[in-house]
MARSERO-825509 format. One record per residue (C-alpha): x, y, z; residue in one letter. Coordinates in pm, whole numbers, plus 50000, padded with zeros to 5 digits. Example, Ala and Ser with C-alpha at 12.3 -4.5 7.8 and 13.67 -1.06 7.14 Angstrom:
2
512304955050780a;513674989450714s;
END
This chain:
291
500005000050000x;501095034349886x;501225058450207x;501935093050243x;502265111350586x;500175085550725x;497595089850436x;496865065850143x;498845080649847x;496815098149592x;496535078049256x;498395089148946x;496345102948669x;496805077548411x;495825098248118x;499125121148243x;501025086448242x;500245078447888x;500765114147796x;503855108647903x;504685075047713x;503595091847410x;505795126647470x;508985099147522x;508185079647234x;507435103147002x;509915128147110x;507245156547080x;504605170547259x;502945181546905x;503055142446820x;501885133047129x;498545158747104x;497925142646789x;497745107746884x;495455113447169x;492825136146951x;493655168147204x;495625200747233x;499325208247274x;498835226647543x;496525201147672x;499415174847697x;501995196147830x;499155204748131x;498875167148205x;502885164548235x;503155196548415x;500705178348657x;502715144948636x;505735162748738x;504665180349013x;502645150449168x;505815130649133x;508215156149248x;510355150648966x;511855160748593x;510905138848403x;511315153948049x;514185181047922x;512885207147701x;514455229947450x;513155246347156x;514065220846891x;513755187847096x;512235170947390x;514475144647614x;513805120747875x;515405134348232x;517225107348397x;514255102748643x;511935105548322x;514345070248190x;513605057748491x;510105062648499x;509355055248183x;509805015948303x;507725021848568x;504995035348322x;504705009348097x;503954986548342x;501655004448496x;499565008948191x;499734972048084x;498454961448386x;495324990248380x;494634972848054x;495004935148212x;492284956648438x;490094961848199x;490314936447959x;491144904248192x;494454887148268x;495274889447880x;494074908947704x;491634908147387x;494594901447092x;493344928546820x;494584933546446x;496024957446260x;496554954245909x;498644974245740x;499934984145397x;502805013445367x;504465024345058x;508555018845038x;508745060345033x;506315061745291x;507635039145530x;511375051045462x;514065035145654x;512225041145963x;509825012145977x;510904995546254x;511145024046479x;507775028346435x;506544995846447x;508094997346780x;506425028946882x;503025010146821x;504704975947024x;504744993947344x;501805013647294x;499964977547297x;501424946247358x;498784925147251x;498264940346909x;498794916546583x;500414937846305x;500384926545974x;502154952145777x;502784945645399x;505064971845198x;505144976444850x;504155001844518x;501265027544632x;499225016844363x;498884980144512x;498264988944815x;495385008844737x;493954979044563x;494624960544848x;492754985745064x;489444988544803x;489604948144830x;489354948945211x;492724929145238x;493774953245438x;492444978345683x;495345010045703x;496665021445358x;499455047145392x;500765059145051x;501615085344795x;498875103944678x;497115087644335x;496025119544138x;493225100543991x;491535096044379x;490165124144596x;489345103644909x;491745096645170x;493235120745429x;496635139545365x;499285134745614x;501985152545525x;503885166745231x;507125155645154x;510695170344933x;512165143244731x;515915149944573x;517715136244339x;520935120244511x;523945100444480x;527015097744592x;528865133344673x;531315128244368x;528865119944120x;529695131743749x;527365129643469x;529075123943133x;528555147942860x;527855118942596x;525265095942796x;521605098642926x;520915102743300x;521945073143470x;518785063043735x;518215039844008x;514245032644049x;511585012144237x;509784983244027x;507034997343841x;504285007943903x;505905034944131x;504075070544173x;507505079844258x;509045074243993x;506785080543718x;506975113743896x;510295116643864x;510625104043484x;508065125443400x;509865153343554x;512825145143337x;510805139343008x;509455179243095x;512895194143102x;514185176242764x;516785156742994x;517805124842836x;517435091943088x;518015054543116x;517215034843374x;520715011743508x;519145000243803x;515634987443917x;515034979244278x;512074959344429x;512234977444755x;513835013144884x;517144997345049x;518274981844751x;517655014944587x;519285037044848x;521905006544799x;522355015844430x;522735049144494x;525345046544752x;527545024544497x;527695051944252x;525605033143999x;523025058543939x;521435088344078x;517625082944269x;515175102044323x;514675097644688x;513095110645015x;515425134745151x;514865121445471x;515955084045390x;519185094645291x;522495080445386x;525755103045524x;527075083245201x;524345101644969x;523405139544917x;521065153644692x;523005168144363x;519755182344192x;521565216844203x;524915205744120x;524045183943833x;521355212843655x;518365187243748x;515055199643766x;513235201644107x;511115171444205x;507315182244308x;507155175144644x;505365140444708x;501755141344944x;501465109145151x;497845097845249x;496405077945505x;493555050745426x;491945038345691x;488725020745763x;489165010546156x;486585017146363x;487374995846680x;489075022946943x;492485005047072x;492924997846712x;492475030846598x;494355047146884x;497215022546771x;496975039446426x;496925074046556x;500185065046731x;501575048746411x;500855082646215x;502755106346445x;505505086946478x;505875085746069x;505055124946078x;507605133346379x;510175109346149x;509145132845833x;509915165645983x;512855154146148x;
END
């Protein structure tokens, strides 16, 4: 038993806790707000409150970043365990295993697919997440075909449903010491078609009268980001997904500038954990984005 002064210890809010978990997983209170349908100011209330009930630090602010304190790190243990077993609570020793599946383009997803799938992990443990990743176009058949519940993927200018999530500036890079020769086409490293990407991008190309040829043809963003790194080619890539062993050389090389690529979110969940899981899965994706 909790005891304070002789008094039973007052409980902890446990929409502050979770608050919390989301602030340190996401790394921003903006993030946070957005996963639990409320304010910013709203969030940073319930940790104010957190704090102060605790006696403790738990998070290190600046203007560009938010930290976990030392006592925050040590917390944050504490915290997860606290809301697993609210949900064992709620739910019964183990609780109800829900689905979630999803589809997320290569662009989309990036290189930082796992760190989001592990943002969603310890959000709930006893979520089964079926993720597929491939071309946007697929997916979205997918989705119409009820295969799969959560499409997130470039925008298909032949749709209007769907919501936007965020905007995003593609370059084209390769390796720092990449020279084009006078005499040959624009070497490029691609995804498989169909790619919105990079019909984008050739199409882009075609527009300026540059001359192209495709040297490399990858079935998934690694082995394209791979390409690129070797030298074979230059990609057009998400800026973000970009190696120290890359850089964009649009300016360098006289490229034209890519249009900047909208990615959408599908989704036809209705069941709340589920959805709250999703919400989770979309901030982390937009705090990777803006990075």
């Amino acid at each position: 038993m909790n005891v304070e002064n002789g008094y039973l210890a007052r409980p902890l809010d446990l929409d502050a806790v979770q608050a919390f978990v989301l602030v340190a997983d996401l790394n921003s209170f903006t993030r946070a707000a957005e996963a639990l349908e409320t304010t910013q100011s709203a969030v940073s209330l319930k940790l104010k409150r957190l704090e102060d009930r605790l006696g403790r630090r738990l998070l290190e602010r600046t203007p560009r970043k938010v930290g976990l304190s030392p006592e925050g790190a040590e917390f944050l243990v504490a915290a997860r365990e606290l809301l697993d077993a609210h949900e064992r609570a709620l739910n019964g020793h183990v609780p109800a295993r829900l689905s979630l599946r999803l589809g997320i383009s290569d662009q989309a997803a990036g290189m930082e697919l796992p760190g989001m799938l592990a943002k969603v992990g310890a959000y709930d443990r006893s979520l089964r997440i079926e993720v597929r990743i491939g071309p946007s176009h697929h997916l979205l058949s997918a989705y119409d075909r009820g295969e799969i519940d959560v499409a997130i993927v470039c925008r298909d200018s032949a749709r209007t449903d769907g919501e936007p999530l965020f905007a995003e500036p593609y370059g084209w890079c390769a390796v720092p010491h990449w020279e084009q020769r006078p005499d040959e086409p624009l070497r490029i490293a691609s995804l498989t078609a169909p790619c919105t990407v990079r019909a984008m991008a050739l199409k882009t190309l075609d527009d300026a009268g540059i001359a192209w040829t495709e040297v490399f043809v990858g079935g998934g963003l690694p082995a394209v980001v791979a390409a690129a790194s070797a030298g074979l080619a230059v990609a057009p890539l998400p800026r973000r997904v970009c190696p120290p062993t890359i850089t964009d050389v649009s300016e360098r090389l006289g490229l034209p500038k890519l249009p900047l690529t909208e990615v959408m979110l599908y989704n036809r969940i209705v069941e709340p954990r589920t959805r709250e899981a999703v919400r989770i899965l979309v901030a982390a994706l937009r705090a990777m984005a803006s990075g």
